[in-house]
N, C-alpha and C positions, 0 to 999 in steps of 0.2 A: 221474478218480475215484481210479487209483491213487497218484495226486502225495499228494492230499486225505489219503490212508489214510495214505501215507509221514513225515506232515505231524504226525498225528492223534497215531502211534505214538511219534516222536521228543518230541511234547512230553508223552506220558504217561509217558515213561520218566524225561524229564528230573526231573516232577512227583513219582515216586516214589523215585527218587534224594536229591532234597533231602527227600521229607517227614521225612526220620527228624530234622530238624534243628531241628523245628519242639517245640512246647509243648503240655500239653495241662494241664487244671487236677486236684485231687488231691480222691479219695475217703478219705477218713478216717473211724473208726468215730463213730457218732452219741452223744451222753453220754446213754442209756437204755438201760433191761433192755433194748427190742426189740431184737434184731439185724437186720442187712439181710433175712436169709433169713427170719424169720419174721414181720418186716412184710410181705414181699412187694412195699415200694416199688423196693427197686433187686437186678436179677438180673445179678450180671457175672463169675458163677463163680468166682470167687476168695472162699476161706473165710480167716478166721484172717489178717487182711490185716496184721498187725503183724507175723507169722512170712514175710511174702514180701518180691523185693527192688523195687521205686520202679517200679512202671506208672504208664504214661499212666491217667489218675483222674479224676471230677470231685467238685469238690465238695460238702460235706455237706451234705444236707437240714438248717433247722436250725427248728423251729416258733418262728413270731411269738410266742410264748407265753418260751419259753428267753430268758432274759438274758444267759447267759454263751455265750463260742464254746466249740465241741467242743473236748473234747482232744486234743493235737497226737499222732501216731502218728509213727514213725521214717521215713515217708513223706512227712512234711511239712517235708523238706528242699527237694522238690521247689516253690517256692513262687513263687506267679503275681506275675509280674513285670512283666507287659505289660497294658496296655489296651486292649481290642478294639473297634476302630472301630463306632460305632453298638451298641455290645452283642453283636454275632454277627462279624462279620468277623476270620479269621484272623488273630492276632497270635503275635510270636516275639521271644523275646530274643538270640538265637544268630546272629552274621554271615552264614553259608549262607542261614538262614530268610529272615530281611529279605533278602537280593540278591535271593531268589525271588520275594517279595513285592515286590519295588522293580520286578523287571523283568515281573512279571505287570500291575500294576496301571499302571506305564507304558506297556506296550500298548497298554491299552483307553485310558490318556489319547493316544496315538499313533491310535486310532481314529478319537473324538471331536473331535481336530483335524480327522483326513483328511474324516470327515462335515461338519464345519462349512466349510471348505475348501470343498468340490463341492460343495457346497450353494450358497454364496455368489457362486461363480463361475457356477451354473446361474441364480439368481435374476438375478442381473446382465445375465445376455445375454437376460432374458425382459422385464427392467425398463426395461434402459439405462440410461444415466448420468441421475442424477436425484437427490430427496430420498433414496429407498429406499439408493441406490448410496452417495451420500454421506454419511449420518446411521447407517445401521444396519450395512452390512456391513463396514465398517473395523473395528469395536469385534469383529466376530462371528471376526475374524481374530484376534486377539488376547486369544478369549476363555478358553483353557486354558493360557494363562500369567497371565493375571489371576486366575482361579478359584482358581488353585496360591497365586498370592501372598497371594490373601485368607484362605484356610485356614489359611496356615501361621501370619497373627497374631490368627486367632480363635480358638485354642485354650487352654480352660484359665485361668488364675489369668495375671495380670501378668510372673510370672517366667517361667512357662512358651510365652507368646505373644511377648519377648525370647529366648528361647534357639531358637524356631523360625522367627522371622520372617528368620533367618540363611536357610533353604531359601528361602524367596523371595528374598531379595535376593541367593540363587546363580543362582538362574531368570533373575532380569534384568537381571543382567551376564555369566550366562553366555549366553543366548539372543542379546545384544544382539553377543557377542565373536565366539561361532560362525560368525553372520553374514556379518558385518563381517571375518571373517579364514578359515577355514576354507572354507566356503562360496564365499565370495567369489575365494579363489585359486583354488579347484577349477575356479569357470567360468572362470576368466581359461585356464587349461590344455585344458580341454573345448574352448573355443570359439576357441583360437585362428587366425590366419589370417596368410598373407605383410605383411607391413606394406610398404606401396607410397604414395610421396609423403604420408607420417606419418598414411597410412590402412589400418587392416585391408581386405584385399581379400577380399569375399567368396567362401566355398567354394574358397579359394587357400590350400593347405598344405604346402610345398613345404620350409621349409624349418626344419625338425626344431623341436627346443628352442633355437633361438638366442634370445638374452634379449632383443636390440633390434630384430629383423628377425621378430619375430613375438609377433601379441597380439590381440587385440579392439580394435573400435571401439565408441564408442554414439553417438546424436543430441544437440541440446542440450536437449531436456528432460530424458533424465535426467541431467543436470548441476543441472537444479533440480532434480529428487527427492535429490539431495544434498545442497543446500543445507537444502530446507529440511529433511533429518534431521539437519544443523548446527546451525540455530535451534532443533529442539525438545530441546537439552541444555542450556539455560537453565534450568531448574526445578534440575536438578543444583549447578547454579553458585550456586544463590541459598541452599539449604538446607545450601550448605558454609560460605557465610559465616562464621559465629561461631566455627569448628574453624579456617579460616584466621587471625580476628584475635585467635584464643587465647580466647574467651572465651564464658560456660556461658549469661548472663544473656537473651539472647534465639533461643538455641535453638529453645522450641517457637513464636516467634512465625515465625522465620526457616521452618519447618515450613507454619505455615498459608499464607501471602505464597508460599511456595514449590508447596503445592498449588491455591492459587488459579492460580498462573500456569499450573500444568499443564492444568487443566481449561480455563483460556480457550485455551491453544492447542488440549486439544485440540477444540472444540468450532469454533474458526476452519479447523483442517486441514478437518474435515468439511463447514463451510461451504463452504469456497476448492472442495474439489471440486464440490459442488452448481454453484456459477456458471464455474469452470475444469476441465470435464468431463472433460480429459486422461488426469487420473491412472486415472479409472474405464473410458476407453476403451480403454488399456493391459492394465489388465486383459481385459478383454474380448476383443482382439484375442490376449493370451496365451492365455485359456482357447477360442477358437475356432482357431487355427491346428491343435491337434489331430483336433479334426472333419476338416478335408480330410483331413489324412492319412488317419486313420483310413475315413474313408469313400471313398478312389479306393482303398487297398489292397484293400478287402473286396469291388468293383466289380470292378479287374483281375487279384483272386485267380481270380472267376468266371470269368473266360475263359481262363485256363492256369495253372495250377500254375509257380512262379518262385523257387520253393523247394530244394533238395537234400536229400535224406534226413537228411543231418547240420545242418541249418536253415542255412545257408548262399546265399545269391542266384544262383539258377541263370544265371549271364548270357546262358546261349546262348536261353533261353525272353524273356527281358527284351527280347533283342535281336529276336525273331520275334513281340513284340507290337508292337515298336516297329513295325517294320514292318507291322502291321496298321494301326495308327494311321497310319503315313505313305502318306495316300491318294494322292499326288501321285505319288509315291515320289523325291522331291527330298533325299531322306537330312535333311529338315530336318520338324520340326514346327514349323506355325505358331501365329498365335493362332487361327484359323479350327478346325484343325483339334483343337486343345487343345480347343476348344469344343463342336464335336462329341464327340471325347470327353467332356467333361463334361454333355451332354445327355444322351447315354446311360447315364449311374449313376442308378441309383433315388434321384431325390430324396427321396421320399416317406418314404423309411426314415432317412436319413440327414440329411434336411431342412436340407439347405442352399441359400445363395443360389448361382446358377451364374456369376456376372460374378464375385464375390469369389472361389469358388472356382479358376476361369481364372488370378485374380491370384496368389493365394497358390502355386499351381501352378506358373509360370513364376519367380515369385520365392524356390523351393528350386531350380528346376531350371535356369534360366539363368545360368548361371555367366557368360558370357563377352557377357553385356549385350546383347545383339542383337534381343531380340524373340523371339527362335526357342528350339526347341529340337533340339540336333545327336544323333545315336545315343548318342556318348558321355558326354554328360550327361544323357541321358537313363538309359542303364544306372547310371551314378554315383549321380542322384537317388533310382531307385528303389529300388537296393540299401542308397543310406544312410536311408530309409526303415523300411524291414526290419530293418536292424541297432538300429534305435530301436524297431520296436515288439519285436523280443526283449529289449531290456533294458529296455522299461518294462513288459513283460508277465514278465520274471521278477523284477524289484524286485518286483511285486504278490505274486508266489505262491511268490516262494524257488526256482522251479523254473522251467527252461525245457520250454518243453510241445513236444509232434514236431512238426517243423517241415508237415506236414500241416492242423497245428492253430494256429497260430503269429497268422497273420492272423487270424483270427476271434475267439482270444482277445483282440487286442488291441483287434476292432473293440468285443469285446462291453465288453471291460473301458473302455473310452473311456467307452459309451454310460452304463455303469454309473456312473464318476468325474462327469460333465456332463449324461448323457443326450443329449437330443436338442434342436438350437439353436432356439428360435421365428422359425416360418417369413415371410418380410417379402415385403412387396412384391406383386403379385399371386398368390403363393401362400397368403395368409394366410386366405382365406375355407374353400380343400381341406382346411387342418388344421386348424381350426378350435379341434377338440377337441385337441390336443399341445398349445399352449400351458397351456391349464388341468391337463391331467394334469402335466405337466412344474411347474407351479407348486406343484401337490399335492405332489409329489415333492421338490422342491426347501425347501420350509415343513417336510417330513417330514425332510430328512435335517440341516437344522439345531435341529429340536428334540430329535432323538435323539443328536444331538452333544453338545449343551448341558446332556442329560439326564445322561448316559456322564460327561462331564466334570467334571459338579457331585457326581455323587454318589463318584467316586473319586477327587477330586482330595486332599480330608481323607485316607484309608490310603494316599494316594502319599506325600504330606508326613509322614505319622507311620513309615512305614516308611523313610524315609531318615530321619528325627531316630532312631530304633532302631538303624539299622545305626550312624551315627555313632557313637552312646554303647556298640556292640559291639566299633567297630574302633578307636575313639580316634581315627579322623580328623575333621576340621571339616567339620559339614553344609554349611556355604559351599560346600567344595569337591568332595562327592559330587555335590549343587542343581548347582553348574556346568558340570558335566562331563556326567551323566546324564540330567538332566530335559532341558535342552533336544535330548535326542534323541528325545524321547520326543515333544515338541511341536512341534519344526520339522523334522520327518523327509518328512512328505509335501510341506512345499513346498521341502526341499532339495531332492528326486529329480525334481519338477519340473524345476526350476529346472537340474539339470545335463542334465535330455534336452535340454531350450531349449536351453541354449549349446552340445550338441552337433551342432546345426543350421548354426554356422558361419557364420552370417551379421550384419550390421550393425542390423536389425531386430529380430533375436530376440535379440540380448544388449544391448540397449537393453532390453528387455522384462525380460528378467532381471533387470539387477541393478535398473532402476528398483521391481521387488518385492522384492529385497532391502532395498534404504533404506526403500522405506513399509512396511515388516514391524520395520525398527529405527526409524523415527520412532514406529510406535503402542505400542513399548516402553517408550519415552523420554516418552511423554504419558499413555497409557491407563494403562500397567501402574503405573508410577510413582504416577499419581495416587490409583490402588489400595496401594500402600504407603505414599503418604502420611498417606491418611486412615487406615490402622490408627496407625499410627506415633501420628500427631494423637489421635482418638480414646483410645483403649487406655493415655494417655499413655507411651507407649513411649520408649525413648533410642534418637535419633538418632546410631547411634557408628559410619559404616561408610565414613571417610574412604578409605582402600583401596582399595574398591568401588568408592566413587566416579570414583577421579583416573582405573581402571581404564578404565570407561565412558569418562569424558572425553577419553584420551589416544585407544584407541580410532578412537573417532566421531569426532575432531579430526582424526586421522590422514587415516582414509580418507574424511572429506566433503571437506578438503582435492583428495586426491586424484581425485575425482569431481567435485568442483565447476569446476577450475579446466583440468580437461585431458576430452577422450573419445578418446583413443586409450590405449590400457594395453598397453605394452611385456610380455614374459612376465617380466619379474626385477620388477612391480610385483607379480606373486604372492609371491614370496620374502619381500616384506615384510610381504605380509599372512597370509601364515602364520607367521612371528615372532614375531607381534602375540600369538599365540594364550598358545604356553608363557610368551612373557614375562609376561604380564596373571597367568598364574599364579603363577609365579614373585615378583613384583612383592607380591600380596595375603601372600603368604605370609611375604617379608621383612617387608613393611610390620608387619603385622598378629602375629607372631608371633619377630621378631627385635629389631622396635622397638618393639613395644609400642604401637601405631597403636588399636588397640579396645580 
């Protein structure tokens, strides 16, 4: 509660700091004997307002009846400049004001992701791989960078749906680059591990930052999740035609040809999964690996405290559980006895299968391949357990909570992000009722995503077109930099707990949600800028953008397609990727005259 207050306070303070930066519209006298004060329609204690100096004011009453506007008073320098989203929503002309408004309203589209996110991933392990998994949740993934792209070219008159369709086409080159470069090096560095006969070994970290003696492994599927985010940058290639062969005259047909391809891929990606379940099991197996965690900590919190005052892994307490578990006392765990442990944790709460759980248990904890587990990876496991849920339980709350508290926030915060897995197997008739609650849940927290997302996404987009026309910088490159934090924020921080797991499975699992988060860029979003584009008849002028994506995606499907082990100096490249991409739009586009 006191985090929450410390939380409460800082951002009211921030709130009242910027407001002074903000707009408000002007009272000016009405062109009639009445005066304010003796109609009695408006009391805001200021007399003689032509004798005072420029308050915040609103507008004049003016009767349906009056033909002409009031006359202007010495106050009506002050004059409304902005458009207020839907009629009431705060607007500003002033750089301060928009940042606020930019980073307010990115938030809640930062919410609305994270909602539709745990939404998607909870419907999934209730549905399984299926129509559901393969037709509706991939688009649910991609739906607050779609939403951002459509608003920004629905707005207004011709000219003014060309000047902002720039923030979308920052959204999906900058979301697709973040990825692909940023992101992408991060886990390469998280997850690194000894490379041993041109294999990352897992939970083997021995030896530091060397560029070729350490890196990540993945499997060969995600080498197809690669490729096919390779394939789905055809529609880009096809819609640059007429800019490569110089010529204007089949531009918007090269547009529709171009969005027709997008839609057939994307509606084949969603088939391929329905009859090639992988992609959706992947998921699946990412968003369930948390549950174990989550639910042995919250078990073997119960039986001793392994914590230090200062949230730190008590090892001497680790070590006197372990030894309660080792019933033989052969200083080794087996699988028997992993078993017994895992019979012992309240299923019922935590509702998982106990054979999977066994597995996923020995496969963080067995380092050294044997079946068993020895004292010392066992203290190791648990400890790097711990160290994850403190930093996925303070990525949540900005705060780290007393290490007393530590486990339980994170079991709650798990339950909260997934809830609770649908129970299989002979357990499913006891919980009967958890699948449908959890389904309740799950339908709740994607339509309150969708809701969040649709209705802010319009004053996301208007207030970064504001801030541009305050700072003179190009909304391309605010959209690039900004929005996609706001929208791929929850499954970055994912994404770097995963690869700090350290193993050959869970950075498989990563980055393969990396590429299928940049293939449904490259099909879904696209095909959403197309049809404004199409529609609206828009000019297609964002060769820049483009080669940007292309080079990109080229780079690193390359890269993923054709190897799975990744040296640490393949990060160096893909963070490169990032400033040059900017760099690059910025030549192109405002040195050569490219747009």
């Amino acid at each position: 509660m006191a985090e929450n207050t410390k939380s409460l306070f800082f951002f009211l303070s921030t709130l009242l700091l910027l407001a002074g930066q903000t707009q408000g519209r002007i009272i000016s006298k009405i062109s009639s004997p009445t005066s304010f004060s003796e109609s009695g329609l408006v009391s805001n204690g200021i007399d003689n307002v032509e004798k005072q100096d420029s308050y915040i004011t609103l507008n004049t009453l003016v009767s349906s009846s009056s033909s002409e506007s009031p006359p202007l008073t010495n106050n009506s320098k002050v004059e409304e400049t902005c458009e207020q989203t839907y009629g009431f929503l705060p607007c500003t002309t002033t750089a301060m004001g928009n940042l606020f408004l930019i980073l307010v309203y990115g938030y809640l589209m930062f919410t609305a992701a994270s909602f539709l996110s745990n939404g998607s991933e909870l419907l999934l392990e209730i549905l399984g791989p299926g129509i559901i998994g393969g037709l509706f949740l991939p688009v649910l993934g991609a739906l607050p960078d779609a939403l951002l792209i459509l608003v920004s070219g629905l707005s207004g008159s011709t000219e003014v749906a060309q000047s902002q369709v720039l923030v979308g086409m920052g959204l999906l080159a900058g979301s697709t680059v973040m990825l692909l470069t940023v992101l992408w090096g991060s886990c390469v560095i998280i997850g690194k591990c000894d490379i041993e006969d041109s294999r990352a070994k897992d939970s083997k970290d021995t030896r530091g930052l060397s560029l070729t003696e350490s890196g990540v492994s993945t499997d060969i599927w995600t080498s197809y999740a690669a490729r096919i985010m390779a394939v789905s940058i055809i529609p880009f290639v096809i819609v640059q035609l007429p800019a490569i062969f110089h010529t204007n005259s089949g531009r918007r047909l090269a547009v529709l040809i171009s969005l027709i391809v997008a839609v057939t891929l994307l509606v084949s990606y969603c088939v391929f999964q329905i009859f090639q379940p992988w992609i959706q099991e992947r998921k699946m197996a990412y968003a369930k690996h948390k549950h174990v965690i989550a639910g042995l900590l919250k078990h073997m919190h119960g039986l001793d405290r392994f914590l230090t005052d200062d949230g730190e892994p008590d090892e001497e307490v680790i070590r006197k559980l372990f030894k309660t578990i080792d019933e033989n006392g052969d200083a080794y765990l087996s699988d028997l006895e992993l078993r017994a442990l895992i019979i012992g944790i309240r299923f019922d709460e935590i509702d998982l299968n106990k054979e999977d759980a066994v597995k996923k248990l020995l496969r963080d904890f067995d380092t050294s391949g044997d079946s068993q587990v020895d004292e010392k990876e066992f203290i190791e496991g648990i400890s790097k357990w711990l160290k994850e849920a403190k930093r996925s339980v303070t990525s949540a709350n900005s705060s780290t909570p007393r290490a007393s508290n530590l486990v339980t926030a994170f079991h709650r915060q798990t339950k909260e992000e997934h809830d609770l897995l649908g129970n299989q197997g002979d357990e499913a008739e006891e919980g009967a009722d958890k699948p449908k609650f959890t389904s309740y849940k799950a339908v709740g927290m994607l339509l309150l995503g969708t809701a969040i997302a649709a209705a802010f996404a319009d004053p996301l987009v208007d207030a970064v077109d504001n801030f541009s026309t305050a700072t003179s910088i190009p909304s391309f490159f605010i959209s690039f930099i900004a929005l996609p934090l706001a929208t791929n924020s929850s499954e970055a921080v994912s994404a770097l707990i995963f690869a700090s797991r350290k193993k050959q499975r869970t950075a498989s699992l990563t980055f393969s949600e990396i590429y299928g988060a940049v293939t449904m860029n490259n099909i879904l979003c696209l095909s959403v800028f197309l049809s404004l584009v199409y529609v609206r008849h828009l000019t297609w002028d964002f060769s820049a953008e483009v080669l940007v994506i292309l080079i990109v995606c080229v780079m690193m499907g390359l890269f993923g397609s054709f190897r799975t082990t990744f040296p640490l100096w393949t990060c160096s490249i893909a963070f490169l990727l990032y400033p040059f991409s900017l760099a690059l739009v910025y030549v192109l586009d405002y040195v050569f005259g490219w747009s």
